[in-house]
Backbone as XML, in Angstrom:
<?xml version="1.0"?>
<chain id="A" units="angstrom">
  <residue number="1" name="UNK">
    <atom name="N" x="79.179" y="91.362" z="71.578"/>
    <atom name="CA" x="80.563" y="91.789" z="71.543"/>
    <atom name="C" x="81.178" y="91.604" z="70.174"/>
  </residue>
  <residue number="2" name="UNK">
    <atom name="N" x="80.910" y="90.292" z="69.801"/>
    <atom name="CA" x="81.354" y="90.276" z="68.422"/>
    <atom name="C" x="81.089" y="91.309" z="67.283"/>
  </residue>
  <residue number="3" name="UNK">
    <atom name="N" x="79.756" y="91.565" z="67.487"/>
    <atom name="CA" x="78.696" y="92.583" z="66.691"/>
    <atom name="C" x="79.531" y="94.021" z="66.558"/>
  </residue>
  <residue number="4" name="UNK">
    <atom name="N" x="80.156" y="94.236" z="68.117"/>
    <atom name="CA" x="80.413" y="95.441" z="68.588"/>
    <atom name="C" x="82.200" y="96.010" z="68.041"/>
  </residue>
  <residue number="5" name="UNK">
    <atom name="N" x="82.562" y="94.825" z="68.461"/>
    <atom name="CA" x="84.440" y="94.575" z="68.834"/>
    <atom name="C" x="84.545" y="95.185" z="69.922"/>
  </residue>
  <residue number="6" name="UNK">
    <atom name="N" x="83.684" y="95.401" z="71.027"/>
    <atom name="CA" x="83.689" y="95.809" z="72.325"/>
    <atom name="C" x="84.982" y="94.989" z="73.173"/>
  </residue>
  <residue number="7" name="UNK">
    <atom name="N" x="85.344" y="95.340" z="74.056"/>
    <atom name="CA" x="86.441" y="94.808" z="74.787"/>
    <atom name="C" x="85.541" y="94.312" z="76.670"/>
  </residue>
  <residue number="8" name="UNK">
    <atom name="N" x="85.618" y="93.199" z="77.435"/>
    <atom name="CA" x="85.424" y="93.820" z="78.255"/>
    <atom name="C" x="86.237" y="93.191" z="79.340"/>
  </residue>
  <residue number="9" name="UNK">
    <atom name="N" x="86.324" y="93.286" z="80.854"/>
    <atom name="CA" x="86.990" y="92.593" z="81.466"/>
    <atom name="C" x="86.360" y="91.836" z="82.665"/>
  </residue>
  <residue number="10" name="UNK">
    <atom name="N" x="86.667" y="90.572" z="83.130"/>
    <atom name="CA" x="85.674" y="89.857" z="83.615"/>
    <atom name="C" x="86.512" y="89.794" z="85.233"/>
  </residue>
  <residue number="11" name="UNK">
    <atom name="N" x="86.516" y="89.837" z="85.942"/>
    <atom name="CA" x="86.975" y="89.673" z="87.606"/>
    <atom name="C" x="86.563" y="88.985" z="88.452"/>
  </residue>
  <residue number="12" name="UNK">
    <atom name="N" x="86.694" y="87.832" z="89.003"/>
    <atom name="CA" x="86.755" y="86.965" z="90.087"/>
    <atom name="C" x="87.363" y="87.506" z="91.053"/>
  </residue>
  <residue number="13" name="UNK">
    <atom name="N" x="86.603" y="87.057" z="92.430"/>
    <atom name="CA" x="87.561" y="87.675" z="93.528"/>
    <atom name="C" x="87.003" y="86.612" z="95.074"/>
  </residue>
  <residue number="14" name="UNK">
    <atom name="N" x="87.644" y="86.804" z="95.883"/>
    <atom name="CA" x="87.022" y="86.365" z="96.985"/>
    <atom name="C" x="87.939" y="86.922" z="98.285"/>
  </residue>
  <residue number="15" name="UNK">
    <atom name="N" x="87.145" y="86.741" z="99.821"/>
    <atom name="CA" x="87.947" y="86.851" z="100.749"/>
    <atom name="C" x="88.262" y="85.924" z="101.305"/>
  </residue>
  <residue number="16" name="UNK">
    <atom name="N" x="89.598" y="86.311" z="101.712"/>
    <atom name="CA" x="90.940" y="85.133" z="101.974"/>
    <atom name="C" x="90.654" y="85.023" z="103.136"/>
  </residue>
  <residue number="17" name="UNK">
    <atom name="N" x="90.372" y="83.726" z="103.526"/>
    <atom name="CA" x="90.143" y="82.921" z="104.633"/>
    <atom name="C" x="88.946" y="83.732" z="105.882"/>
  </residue>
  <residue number="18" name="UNK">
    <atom name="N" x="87.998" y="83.248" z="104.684"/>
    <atom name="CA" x="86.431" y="83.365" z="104.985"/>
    <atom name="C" x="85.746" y="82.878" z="105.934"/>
  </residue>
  <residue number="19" name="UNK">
    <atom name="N" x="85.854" y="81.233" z="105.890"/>
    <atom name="CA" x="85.938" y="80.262" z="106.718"/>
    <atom name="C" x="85.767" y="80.733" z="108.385"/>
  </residue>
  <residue number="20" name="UNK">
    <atom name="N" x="87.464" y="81.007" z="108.119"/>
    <atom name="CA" x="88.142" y="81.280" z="109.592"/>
    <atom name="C" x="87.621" y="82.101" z="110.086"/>
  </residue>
  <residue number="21" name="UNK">
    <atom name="N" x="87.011" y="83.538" z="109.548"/>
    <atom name="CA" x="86.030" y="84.488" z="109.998"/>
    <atom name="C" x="84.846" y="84.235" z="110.386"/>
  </residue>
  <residue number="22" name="UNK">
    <atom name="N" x="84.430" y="83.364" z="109.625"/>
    <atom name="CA" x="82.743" y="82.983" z="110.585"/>
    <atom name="C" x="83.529" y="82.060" z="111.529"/>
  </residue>
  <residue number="23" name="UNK">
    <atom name="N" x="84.179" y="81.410" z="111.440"/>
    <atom name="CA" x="84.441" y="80.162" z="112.611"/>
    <atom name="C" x="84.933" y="80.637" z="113.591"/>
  </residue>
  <residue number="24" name="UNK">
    <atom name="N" x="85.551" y="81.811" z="113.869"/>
    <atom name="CA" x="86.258" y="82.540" z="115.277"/>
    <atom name="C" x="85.818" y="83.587" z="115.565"/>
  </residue>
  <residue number="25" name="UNK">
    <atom name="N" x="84.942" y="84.492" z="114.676"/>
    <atom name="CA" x="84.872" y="85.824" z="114.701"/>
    <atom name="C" x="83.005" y="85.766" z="115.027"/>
  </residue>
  <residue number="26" name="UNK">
    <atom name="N" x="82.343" y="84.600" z="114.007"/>
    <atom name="CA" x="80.740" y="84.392" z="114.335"/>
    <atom name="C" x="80.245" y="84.746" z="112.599"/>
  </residue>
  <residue number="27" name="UNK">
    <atom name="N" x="79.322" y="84.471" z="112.184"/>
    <atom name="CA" x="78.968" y="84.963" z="111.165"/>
    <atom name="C" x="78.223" y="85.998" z="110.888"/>
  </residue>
  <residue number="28" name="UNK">
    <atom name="N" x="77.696" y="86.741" z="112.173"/>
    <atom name="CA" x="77.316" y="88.649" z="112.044"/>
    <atom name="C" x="78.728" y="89.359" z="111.376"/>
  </residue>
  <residue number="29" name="UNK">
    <atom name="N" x="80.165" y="88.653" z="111.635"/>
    <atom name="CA" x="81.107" y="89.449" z="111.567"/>
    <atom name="C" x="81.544" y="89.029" z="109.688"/>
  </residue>
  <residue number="30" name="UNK">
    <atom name="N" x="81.225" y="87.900" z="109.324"/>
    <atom name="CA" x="81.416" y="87.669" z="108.117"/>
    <atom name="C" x="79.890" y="87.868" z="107.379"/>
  </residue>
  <residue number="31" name="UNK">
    <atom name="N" x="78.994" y="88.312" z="107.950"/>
    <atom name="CA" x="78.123" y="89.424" z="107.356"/>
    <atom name="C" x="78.424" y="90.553" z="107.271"/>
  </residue>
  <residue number="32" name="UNK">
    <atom name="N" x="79.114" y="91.126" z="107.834"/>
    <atom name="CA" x="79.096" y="92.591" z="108.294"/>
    <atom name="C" x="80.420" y="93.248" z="106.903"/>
  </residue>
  <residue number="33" name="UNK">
    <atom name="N" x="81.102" y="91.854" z="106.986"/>
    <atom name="CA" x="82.200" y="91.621" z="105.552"/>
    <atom name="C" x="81.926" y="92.093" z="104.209"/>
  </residue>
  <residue number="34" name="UNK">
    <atom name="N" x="80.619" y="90.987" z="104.363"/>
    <atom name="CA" x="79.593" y="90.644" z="103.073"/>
    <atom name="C" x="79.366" y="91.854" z="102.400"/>
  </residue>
  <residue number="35" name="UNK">
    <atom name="N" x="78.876" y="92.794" z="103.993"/>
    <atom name="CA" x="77.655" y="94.247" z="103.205"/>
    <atom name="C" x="78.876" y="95.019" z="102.691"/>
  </residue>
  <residue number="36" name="UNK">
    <atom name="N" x="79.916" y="94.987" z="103.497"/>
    <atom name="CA" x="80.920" y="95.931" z="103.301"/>
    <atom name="C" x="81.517" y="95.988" z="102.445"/>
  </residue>
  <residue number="37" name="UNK">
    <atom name="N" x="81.334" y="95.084" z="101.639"/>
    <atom name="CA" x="82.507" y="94.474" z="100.315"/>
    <atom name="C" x="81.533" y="95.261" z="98.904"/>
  </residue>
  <residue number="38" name="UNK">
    <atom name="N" x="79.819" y="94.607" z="99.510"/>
    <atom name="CA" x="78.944" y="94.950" z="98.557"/>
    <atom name="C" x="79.070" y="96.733" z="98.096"/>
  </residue>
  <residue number="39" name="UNK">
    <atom name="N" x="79.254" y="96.825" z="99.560"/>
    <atom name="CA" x="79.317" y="98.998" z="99.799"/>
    <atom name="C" x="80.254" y="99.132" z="98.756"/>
  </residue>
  <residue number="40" name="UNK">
    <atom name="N" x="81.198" y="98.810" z="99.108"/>
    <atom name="CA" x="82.641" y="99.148" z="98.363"/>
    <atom name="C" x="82.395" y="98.968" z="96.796"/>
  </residue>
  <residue number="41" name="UNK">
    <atom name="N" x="81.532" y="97.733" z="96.463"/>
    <atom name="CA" x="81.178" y="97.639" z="94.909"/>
    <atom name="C" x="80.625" y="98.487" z="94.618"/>
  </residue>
  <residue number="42" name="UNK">
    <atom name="N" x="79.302" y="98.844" z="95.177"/>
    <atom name="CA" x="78.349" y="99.724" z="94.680"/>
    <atom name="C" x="78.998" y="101.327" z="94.793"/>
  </residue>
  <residue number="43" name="UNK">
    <atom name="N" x="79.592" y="101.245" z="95.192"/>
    <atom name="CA" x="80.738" y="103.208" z="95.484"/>
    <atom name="C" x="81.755" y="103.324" z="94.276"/>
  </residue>
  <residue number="44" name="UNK">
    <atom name="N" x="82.375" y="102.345" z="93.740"/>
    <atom name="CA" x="83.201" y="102.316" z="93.121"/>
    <atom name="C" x="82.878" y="101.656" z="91.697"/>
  </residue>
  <residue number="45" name="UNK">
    <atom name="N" x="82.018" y="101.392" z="91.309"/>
    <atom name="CA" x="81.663" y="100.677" z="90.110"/>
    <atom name="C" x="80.609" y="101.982" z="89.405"/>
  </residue>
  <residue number="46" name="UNK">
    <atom name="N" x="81.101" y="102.022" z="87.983"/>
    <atom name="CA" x="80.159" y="102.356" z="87.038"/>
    <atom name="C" x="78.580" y="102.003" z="86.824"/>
  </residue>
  <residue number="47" name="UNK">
    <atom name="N" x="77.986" y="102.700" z="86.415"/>
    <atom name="CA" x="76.208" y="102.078" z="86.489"/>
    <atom name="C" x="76.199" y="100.996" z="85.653"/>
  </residue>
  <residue number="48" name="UNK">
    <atom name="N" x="77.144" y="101.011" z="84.650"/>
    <atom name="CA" x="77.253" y="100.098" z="83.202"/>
    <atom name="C" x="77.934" y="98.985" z="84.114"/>
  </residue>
  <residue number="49" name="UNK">
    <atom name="N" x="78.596" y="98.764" z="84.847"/>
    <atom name="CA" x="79.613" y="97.427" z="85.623"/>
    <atom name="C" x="78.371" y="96.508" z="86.246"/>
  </residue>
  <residue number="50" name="UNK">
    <atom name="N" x="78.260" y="95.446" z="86.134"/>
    <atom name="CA" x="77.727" y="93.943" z="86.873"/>
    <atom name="C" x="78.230" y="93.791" z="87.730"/>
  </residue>
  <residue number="51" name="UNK">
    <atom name="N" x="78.147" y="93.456" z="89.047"/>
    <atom name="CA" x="78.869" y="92.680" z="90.313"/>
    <atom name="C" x="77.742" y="92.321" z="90.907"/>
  </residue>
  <residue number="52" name="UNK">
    <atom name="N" x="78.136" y="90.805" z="91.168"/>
    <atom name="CA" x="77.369" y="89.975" z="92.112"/>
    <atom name="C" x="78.208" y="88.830" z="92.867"/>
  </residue>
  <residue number="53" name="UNK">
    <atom name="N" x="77.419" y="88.738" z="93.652"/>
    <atom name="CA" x="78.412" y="87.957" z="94.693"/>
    <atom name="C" x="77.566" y="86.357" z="94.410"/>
  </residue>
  <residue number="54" name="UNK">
    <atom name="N" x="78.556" y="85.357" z="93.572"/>
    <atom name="CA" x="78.446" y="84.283" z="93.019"/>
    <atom name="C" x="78.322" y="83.012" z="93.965"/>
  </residue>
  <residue number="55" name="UNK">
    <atom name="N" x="78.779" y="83.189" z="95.214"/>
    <atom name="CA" x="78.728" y="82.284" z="95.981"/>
    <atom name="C" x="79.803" y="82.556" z="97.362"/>
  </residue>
  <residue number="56" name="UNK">
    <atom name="N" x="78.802" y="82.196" z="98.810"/>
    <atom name="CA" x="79.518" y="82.604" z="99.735"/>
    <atom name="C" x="80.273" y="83.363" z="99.708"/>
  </residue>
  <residue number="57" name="UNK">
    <atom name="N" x="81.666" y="83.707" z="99.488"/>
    <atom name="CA" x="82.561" y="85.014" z="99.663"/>
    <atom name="C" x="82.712" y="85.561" z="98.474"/>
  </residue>
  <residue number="58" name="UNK">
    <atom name="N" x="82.632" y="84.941" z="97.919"/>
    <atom name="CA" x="83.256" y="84.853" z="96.195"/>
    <atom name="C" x="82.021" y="86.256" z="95.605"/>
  </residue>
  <residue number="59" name="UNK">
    <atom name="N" x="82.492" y="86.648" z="94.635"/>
    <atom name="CA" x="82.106" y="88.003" z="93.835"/>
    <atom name="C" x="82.280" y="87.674" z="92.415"/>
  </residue>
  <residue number="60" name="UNK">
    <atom name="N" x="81.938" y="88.470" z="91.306"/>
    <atom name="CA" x="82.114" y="88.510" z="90.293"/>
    <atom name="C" x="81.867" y="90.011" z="89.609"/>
  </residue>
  <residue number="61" name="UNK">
    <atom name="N" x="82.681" y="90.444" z="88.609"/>
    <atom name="CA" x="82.385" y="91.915" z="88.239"/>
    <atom name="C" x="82.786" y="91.530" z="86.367"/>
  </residue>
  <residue number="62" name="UNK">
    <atom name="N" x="81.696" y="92.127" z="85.991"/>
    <atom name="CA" x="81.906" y="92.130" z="84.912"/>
    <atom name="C" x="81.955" y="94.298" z="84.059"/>
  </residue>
  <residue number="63" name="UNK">
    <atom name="N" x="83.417" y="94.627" z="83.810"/>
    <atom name="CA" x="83.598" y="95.227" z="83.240"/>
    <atom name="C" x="83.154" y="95.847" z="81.560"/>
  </residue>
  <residue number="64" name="UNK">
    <atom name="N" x="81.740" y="96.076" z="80.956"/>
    <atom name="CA" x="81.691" y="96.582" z="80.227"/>
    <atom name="C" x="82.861" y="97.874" z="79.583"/>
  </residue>
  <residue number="65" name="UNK">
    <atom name="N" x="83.503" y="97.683" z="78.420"/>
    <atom name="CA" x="84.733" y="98.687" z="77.555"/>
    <atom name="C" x="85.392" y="98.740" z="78.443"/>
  </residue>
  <residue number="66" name="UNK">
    <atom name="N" x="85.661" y="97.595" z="79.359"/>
    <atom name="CA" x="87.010" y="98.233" z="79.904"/>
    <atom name="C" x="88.054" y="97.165" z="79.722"/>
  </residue>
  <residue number="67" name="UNK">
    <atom name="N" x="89.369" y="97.362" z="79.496"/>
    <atom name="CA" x="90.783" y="96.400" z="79.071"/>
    <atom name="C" x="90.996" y="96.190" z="80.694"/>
  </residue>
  <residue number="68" name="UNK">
    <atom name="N" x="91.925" y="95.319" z="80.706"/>
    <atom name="CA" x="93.227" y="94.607" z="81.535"/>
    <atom name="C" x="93.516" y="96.117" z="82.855"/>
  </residue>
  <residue number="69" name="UNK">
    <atom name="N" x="93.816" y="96.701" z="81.965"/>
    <atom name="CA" x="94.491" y="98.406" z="82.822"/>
    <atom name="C" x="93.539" y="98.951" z="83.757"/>
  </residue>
  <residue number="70" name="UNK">
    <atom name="N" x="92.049" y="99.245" z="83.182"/>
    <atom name="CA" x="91.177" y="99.152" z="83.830"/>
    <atom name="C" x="90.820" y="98.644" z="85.073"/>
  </residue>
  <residue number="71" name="UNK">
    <atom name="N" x="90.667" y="97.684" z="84.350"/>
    <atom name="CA" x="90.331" y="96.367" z="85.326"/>
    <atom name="C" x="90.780" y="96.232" z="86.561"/>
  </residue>
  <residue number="72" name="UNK">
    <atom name="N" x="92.496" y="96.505" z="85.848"/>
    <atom name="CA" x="93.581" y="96.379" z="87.518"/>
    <atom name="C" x="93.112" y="97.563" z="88.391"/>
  </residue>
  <residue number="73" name="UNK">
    <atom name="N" x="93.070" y="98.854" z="88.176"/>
    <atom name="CA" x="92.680" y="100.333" z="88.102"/>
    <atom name="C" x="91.332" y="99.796" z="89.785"/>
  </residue>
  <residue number="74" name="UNK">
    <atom name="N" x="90.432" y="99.386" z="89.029"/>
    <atom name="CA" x="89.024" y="98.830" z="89.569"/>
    <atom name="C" x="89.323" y="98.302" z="90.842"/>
  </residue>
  <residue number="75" name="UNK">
    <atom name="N" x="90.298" y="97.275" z="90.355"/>
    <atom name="CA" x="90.649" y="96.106" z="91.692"/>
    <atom name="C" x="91.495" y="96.495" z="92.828"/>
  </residue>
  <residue number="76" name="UNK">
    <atom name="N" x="92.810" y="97.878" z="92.409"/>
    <atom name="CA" x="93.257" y="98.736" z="93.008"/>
    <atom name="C" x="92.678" y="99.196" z="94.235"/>
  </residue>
  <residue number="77" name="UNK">
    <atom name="N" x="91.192" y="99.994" z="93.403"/>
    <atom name="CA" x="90.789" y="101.039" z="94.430"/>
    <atom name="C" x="89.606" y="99.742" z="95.209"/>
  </residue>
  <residue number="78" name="UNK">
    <atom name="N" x="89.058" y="98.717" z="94.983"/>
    <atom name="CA" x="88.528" y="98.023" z="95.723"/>
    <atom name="C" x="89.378" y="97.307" z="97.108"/>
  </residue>
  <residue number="79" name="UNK">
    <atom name="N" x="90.636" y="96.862" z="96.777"/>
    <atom name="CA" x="91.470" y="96.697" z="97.509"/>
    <atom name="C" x="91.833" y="97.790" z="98.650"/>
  </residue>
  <residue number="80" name="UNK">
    <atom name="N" x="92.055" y="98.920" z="98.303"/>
    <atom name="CA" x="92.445" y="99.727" z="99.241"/>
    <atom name="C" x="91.031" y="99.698" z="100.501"/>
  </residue>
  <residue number="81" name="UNK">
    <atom name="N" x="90.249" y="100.574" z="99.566"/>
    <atom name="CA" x="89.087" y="100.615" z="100.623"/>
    <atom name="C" x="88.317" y="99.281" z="101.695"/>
  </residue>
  <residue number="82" name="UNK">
    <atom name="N" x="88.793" y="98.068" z="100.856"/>
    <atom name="CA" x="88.935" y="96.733" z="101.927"/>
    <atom name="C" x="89.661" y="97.193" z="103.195"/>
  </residue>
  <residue number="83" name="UNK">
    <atom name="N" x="90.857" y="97.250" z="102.210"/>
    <atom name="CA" x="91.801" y="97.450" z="103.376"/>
    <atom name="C" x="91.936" y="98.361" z="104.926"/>
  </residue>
  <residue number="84" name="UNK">
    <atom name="N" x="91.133" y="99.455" z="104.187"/>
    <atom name="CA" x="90.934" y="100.449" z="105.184"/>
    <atom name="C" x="90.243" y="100.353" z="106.707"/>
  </residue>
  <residue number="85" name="UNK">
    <atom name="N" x="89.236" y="99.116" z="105.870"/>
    <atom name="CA" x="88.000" y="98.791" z="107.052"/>
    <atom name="C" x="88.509" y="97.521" z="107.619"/>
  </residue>
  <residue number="86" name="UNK">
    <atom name="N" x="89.549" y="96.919" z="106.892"/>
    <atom name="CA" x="89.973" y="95.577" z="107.613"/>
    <atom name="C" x="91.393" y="95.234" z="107.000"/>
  </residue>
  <residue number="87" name="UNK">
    <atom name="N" x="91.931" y="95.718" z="108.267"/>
    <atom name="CA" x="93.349" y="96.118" z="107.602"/>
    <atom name="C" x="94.290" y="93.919" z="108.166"/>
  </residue>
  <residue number="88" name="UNK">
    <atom name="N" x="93.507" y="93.579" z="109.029"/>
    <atom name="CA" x="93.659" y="91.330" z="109.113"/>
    <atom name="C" x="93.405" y="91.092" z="107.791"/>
  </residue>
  <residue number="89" name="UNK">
    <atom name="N" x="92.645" y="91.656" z="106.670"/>
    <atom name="CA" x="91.641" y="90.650" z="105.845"/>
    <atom name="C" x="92.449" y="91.052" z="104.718"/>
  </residue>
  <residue number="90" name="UNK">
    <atom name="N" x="92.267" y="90.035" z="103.285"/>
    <atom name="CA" x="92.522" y="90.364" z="102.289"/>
    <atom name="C" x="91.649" y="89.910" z="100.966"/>
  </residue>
  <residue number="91" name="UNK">
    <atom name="N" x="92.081" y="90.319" z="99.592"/>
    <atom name="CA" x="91.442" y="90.231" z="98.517"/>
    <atom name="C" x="92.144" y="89.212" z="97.595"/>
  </residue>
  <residue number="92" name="UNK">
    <atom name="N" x="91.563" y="88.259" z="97.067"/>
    <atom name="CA" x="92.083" y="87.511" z="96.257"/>
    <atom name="C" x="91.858" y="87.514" z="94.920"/>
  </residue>
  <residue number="93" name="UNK">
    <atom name="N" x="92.199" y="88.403" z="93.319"/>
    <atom name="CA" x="91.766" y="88.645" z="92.649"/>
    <atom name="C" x="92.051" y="88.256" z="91.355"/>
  </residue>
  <residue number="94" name="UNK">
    <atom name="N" x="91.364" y="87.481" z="90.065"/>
    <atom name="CA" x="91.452" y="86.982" z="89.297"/>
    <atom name="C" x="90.799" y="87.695" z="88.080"/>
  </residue>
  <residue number="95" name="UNK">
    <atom name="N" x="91.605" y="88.282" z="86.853"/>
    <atom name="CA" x="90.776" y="88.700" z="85.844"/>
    <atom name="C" x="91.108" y="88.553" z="84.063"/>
  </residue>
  <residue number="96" name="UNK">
    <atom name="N" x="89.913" y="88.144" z="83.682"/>
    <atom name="CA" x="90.215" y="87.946" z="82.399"/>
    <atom name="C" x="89.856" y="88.958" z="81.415"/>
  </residue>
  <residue number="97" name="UNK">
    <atom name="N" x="90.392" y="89.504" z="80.573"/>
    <atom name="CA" x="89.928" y="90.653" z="79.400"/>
    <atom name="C" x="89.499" y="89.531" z="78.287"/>
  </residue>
  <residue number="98" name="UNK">
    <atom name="N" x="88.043" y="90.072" z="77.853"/>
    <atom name="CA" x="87.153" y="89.137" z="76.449"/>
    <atom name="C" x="87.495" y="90.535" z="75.921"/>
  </residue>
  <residue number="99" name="UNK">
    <atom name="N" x="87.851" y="89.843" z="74.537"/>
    <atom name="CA" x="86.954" y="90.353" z="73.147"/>
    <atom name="C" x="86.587" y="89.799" z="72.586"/>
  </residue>
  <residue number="100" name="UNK">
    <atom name="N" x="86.537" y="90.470" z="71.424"/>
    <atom name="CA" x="85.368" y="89.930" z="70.277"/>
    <atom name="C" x="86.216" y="88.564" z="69.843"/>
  </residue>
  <residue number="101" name="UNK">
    <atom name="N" x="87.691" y="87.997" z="70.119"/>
    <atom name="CA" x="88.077" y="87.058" z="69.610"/>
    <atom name="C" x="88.422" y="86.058" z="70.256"/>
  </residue>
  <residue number="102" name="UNK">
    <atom name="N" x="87.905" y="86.552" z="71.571"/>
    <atom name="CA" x="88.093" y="85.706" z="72.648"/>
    <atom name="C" x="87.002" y="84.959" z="72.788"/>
  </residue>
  <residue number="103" name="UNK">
    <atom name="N" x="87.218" y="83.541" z="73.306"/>
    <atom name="CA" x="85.562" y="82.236" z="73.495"/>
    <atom name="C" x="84.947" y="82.841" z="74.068"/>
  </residue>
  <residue number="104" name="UNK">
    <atom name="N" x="83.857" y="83.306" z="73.918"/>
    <atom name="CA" x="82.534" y="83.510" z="74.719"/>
    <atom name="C" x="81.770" y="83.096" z="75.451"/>
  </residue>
  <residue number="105" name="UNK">
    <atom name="N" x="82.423" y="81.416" z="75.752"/>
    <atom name="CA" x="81.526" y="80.658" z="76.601"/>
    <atom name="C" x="81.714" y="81.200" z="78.193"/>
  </residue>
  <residue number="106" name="UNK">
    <atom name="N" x="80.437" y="81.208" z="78.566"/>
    <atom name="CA" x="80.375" y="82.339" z="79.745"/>
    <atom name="C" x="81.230" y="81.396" z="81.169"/>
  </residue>
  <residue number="107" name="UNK">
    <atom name="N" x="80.845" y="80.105" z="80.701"/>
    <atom name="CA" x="82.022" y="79.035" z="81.847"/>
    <atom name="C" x="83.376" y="79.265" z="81.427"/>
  </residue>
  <residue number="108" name="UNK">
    <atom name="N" x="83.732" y="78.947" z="80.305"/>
    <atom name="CA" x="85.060" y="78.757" z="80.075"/>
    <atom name="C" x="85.692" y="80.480" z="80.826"/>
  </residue>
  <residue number="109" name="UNK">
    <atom name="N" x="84.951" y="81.451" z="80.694"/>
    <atom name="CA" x="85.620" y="82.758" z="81.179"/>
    <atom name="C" x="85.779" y="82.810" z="83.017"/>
  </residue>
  <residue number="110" name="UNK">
    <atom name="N" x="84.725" y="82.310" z="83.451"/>
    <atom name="CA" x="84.897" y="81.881" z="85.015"/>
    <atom name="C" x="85.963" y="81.456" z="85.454"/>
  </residue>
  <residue number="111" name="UNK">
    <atom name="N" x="85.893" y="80.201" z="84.740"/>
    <atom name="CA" x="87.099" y="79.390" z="84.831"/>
    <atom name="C" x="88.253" y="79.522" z="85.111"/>
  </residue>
  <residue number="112" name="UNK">
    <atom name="N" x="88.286" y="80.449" z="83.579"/>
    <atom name="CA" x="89.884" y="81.469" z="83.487"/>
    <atom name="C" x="89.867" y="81.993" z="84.955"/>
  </residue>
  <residue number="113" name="UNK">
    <atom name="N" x="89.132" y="83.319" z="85.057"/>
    <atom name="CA" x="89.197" y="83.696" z="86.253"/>
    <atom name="C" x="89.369" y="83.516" z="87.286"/>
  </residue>
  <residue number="114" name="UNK">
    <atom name="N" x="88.305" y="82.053" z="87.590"/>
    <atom name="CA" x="88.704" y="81.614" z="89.430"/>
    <atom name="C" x="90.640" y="80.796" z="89.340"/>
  </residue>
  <residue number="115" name="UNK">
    <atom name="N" x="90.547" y="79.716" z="88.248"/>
    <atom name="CA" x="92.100" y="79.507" z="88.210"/>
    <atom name="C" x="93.031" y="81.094" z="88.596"/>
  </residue>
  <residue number="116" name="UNK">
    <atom name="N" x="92.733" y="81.990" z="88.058"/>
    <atom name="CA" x="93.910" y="83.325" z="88.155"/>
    <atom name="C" x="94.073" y="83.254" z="89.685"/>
  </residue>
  <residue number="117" name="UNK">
    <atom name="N" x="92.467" y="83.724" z="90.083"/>
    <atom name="CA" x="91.911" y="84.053" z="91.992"/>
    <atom name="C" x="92.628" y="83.323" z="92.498"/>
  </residue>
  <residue number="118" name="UNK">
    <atom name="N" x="92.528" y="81.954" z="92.384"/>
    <atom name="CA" x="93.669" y="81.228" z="93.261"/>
    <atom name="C" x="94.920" y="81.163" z="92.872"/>
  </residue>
  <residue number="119" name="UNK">
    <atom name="N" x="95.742" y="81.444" z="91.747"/>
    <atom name="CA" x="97.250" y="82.224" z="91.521"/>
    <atom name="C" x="97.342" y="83.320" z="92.081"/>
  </residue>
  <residue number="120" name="UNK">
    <atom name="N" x="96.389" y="83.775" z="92.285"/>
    <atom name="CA" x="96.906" y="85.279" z="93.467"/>
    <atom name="C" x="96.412" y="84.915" z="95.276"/>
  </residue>
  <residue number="121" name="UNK">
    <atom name="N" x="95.778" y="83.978" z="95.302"/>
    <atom name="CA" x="95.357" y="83.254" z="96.301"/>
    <atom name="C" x="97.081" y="82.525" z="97.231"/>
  </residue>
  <residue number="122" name="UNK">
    <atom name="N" x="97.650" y="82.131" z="96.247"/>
    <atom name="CA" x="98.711" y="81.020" z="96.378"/>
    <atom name="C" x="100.017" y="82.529" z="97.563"/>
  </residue>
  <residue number="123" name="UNK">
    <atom name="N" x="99.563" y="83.765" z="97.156"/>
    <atom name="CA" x="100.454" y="84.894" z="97.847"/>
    <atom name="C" x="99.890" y="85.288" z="98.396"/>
  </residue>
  <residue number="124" name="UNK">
    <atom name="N" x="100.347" y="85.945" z="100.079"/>
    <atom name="CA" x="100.221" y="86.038" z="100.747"/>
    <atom name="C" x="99.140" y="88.043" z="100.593"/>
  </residue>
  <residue number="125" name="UNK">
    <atom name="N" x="98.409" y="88.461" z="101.362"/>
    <atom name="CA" x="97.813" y="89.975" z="101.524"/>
    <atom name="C" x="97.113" y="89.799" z="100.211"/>
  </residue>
  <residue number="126" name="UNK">
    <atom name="N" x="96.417" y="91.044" z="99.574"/>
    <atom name="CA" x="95.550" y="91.196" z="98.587"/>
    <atom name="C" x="96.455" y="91.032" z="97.328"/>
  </residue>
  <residue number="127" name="UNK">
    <atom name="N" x="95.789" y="90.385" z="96.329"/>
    <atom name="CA" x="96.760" y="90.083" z="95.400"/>
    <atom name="C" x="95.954" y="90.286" z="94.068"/>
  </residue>
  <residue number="128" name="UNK">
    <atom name="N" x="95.878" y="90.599" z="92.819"/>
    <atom name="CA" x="95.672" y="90.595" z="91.665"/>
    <atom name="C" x="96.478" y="89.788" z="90.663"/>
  </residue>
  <residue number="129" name="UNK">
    <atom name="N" x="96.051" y="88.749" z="89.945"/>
    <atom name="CA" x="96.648" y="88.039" z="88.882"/>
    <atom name="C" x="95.865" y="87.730" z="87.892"/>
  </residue>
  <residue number="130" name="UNK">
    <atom name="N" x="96.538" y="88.824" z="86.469"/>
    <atom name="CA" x="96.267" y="88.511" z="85.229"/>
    <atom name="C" x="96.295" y="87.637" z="84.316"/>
  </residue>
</chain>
């Protein structure tokens, strides 16, 4: 990136009250979450975009050239199509824009991120915080 002055944007996310879905619903139904979330990545993401799901609910997307605007843009249309298939459930979303002058340490950018996830966590339905 430095090399480049590439821009890119990094996204944390998870589903809001995960838990409670395997614990009342069974965990075929917070599988069935899982694939659905994955669908929604793989439909809506660029070939150039990263997403992996980092742990239990939790996701991660890493935006190659894309800014802040983007990013939101991304999390927009992921949100909706959640929504569509599970209109109880929501998205909790955290994202940081790197550049070339931004720390590169690949923790310190998580970090940023999951802190945001849970500032949009702290409000109620699907939420995005920059």
């Amino acid at each position: 990136m430095k090399r480049t002055h590439n821009i890119l944007s990094f996204i944390y996310f998870d589903i809001d009250n995960f838990k409670y879905i395997n614990d009342t619903y069974g965990h075929i139904k917070g599988d069935d979450i899982l694939k659905k979330v994955s669908s929604i990545l793989k439909e809506n993401l660029r070939e150039t975009d990263i997403a992996c799901r980092y742990g239990g609910d939790e996701f991660y997307i890493i935006l190659p050239n894309s800014n802040m605007e983007n990013a939101i843009e991304v999390c927009q249309k992921i949100i909706e199509k959640f929504e569509k298939e599970y209109l109880e459930n929501s998205l909790s979303i955290g994202i940081v824009e790197v550049t070339a002058e931004s720390p590169l340490n690949i923790d310190k950018i998580i970090n940023m991120a999951d802190e945001k996830m849970y500032l949009a966590k702290k409000q109620k339905g699907s939420k995005i915080y920059t």
